[in-house]
C-alpha positions as CSV (number, residue, x, y, z in Angstrom):
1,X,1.0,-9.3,-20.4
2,X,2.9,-7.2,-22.5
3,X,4.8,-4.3,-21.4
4,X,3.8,-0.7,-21.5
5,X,6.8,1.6,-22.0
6,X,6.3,5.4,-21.7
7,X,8.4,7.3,-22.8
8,X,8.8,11.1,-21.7
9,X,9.0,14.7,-23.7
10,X,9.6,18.2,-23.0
11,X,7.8,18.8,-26.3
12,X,4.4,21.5,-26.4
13,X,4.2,20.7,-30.2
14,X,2.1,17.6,-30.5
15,X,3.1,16.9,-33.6
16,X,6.8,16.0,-32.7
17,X,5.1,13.7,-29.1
18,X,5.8,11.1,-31.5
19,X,8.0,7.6,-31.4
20,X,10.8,7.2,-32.8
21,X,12.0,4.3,-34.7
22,X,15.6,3.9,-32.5
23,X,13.0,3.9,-29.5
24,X,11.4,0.2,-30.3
25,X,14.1,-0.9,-32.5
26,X,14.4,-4.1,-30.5
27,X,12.1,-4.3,-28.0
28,X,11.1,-7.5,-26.5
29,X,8.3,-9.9,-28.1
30,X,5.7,-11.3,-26.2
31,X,4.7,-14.7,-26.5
32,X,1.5,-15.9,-24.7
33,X,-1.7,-18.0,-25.4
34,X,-3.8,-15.3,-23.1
35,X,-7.1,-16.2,-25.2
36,X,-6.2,-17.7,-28.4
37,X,-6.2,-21.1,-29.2
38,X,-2.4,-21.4,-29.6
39,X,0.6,-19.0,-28.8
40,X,0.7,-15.3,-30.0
41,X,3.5,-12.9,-30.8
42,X,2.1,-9.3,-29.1
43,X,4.7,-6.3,-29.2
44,X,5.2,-3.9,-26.2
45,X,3.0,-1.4,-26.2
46,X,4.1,1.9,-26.7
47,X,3.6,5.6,-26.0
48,X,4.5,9.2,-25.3
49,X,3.4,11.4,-22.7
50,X,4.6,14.8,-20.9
51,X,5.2,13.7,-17.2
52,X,6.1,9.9,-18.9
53,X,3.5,8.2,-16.9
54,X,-0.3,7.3,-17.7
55,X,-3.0,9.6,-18.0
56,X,-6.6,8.7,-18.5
57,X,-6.2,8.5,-22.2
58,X,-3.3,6.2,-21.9
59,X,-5.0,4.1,-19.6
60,X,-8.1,3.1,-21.4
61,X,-5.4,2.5,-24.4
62,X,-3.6,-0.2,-22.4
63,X,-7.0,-1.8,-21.3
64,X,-8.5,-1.9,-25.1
65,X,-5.3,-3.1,-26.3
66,X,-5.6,-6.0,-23.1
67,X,-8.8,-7.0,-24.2
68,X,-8.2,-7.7,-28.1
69,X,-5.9,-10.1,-26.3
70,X,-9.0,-12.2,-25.4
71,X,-11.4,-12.6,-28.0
72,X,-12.8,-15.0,-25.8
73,X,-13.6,-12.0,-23.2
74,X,-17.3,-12.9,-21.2
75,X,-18.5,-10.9,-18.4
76,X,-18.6,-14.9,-16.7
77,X,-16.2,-17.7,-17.3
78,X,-18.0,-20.5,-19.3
79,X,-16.3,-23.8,-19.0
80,X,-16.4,-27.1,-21.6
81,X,-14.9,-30.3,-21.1
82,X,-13.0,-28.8,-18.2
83,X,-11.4,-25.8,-20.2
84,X,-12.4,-22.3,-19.2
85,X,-13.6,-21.1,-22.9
86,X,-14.1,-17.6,-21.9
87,X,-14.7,-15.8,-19.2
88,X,-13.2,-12.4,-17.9
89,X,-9.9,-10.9,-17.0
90,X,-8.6,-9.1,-14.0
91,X,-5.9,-6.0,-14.2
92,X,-4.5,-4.9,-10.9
93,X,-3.9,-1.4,-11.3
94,X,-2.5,1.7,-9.1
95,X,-5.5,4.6,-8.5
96,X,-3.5,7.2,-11.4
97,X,-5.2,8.8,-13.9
98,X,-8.4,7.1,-15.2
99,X,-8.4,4.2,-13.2
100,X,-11.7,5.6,-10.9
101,X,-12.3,9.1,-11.8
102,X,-15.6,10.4,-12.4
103,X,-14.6,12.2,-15.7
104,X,-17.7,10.7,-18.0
105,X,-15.4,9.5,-20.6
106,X,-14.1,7.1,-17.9
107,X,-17.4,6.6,-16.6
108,X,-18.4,5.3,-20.2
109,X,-15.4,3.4,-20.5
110,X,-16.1,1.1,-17.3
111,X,-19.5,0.2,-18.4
112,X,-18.2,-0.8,-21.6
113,X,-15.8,-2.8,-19.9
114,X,-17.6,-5.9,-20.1
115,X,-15.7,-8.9,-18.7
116,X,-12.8,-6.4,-17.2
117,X,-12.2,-6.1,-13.8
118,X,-9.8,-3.8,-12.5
119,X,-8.4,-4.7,-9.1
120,X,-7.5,-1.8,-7.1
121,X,-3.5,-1.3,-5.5
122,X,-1.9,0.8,-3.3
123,X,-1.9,4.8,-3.8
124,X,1.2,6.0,-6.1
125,X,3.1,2.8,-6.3
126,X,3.3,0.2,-9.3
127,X,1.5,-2.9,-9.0
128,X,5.0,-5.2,-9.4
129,X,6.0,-3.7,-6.0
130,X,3.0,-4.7,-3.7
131,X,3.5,-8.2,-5.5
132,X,6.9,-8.9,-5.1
133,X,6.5,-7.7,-1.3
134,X,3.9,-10.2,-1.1
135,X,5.8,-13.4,-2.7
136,X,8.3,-12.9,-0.8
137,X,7.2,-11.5,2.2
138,X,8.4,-15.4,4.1
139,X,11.8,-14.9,2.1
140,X,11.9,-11.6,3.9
141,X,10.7,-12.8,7.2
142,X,13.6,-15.8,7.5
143,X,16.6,-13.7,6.1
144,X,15.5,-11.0,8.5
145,X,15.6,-13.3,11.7
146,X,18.5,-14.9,10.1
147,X,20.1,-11.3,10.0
148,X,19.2,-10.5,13.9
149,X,20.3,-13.4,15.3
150,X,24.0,-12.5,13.5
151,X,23.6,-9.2,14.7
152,X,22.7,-10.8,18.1
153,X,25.8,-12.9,17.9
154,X,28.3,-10.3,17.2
155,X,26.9,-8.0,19.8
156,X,27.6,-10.8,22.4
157,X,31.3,-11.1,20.7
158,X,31.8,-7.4,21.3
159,X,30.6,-7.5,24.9
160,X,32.9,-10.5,25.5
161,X,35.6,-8.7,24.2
162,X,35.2,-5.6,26.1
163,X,34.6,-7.3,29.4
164,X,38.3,-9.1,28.6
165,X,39.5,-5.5,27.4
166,X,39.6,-6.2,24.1
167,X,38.2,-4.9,20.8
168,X,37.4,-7.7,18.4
169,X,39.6,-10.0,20.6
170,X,42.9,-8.4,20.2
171,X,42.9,-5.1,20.5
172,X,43.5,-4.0,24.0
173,X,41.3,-1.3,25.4
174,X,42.8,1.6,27.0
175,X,41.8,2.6,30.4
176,X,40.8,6.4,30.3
């Protein structure tokens, strides 16, 4: 998916809460099929907020500007000759602003949501976290044992040396 970028201000005046130009001069392309029938160019999305993250307004932004990604968007997936040719999406989300507040704009918004489903994460942490722990949660796993058993080996070096009375095998030790 494209990127959101927020970008933070100080500002009280509304009318200068706007991007500027040097901001997106450069910004990365997108290029994705998502549900077109060959690849799209899609620019970051963009925006300005107080606290620089996303509020509820923000929020329902991003999932609008999701779904014109997908004109092919179906509350069910509807298959021919083995090719899924629409169906619905899923966006994993954190629980911030807007995501399942009981505001009725947002209550409006997620039954107009037909086809989206928003996947709940973890409180106050980004979505990209709980994934990368979970892909590599066995990379993690070997490097840690990996890491104890070195630890587990020097400890048994040190030992040896201080039974011989030395420190990292030659170093005496002095009697106190």
């Amino acid at each position: 998916m494209p990127p959101v970028l927020i970008y933070e201000t100080k500002s009280t005046n509304k009318d200068n809460m706007r991007i500027k130009p040097s901001w997106v001069s450069g910004l990365p392309e997108v290029v994705g099929w998502w549900g077109f029938d060959e690849k799209t160019v899609v620019d970051s999305h963009i925006a300005v907020r107080k606290k620089g993250s996303k509020d509820e307004t923000l929020f329902i932004s991003t999932v609008l500007f999701y779904k014109s990604l997908y004109p092919n968007l179906a509350p069910r997936f509807k298959w021919e000759g083995g090719k899924i040719v629409e169906g619905p999406i899923f966006i994993k989300t954190d629980s911030g602003p807007g995501r399942n507040c009981k505001s009725e704009r947002a209550l409006k918004f997620q039954q107009d949501m037909q086809g989206v489903h928003l996947g709940p994460g973890l409180l106050n942490t980004t979505s990209c976290n709980q994934e990368m722990d979970d892909w590599f949660q066995d990379f993690k796993g070997k490097t840690d044992a990996q890491a104890q058993d070195i630890f587990e080996e020097k400890t048994y070096e040190y030992a040896v040396s201080l039974k011989h009375g030395k420190v990292d095998g030659e170093t005496e030790l002095k009697s106190a």
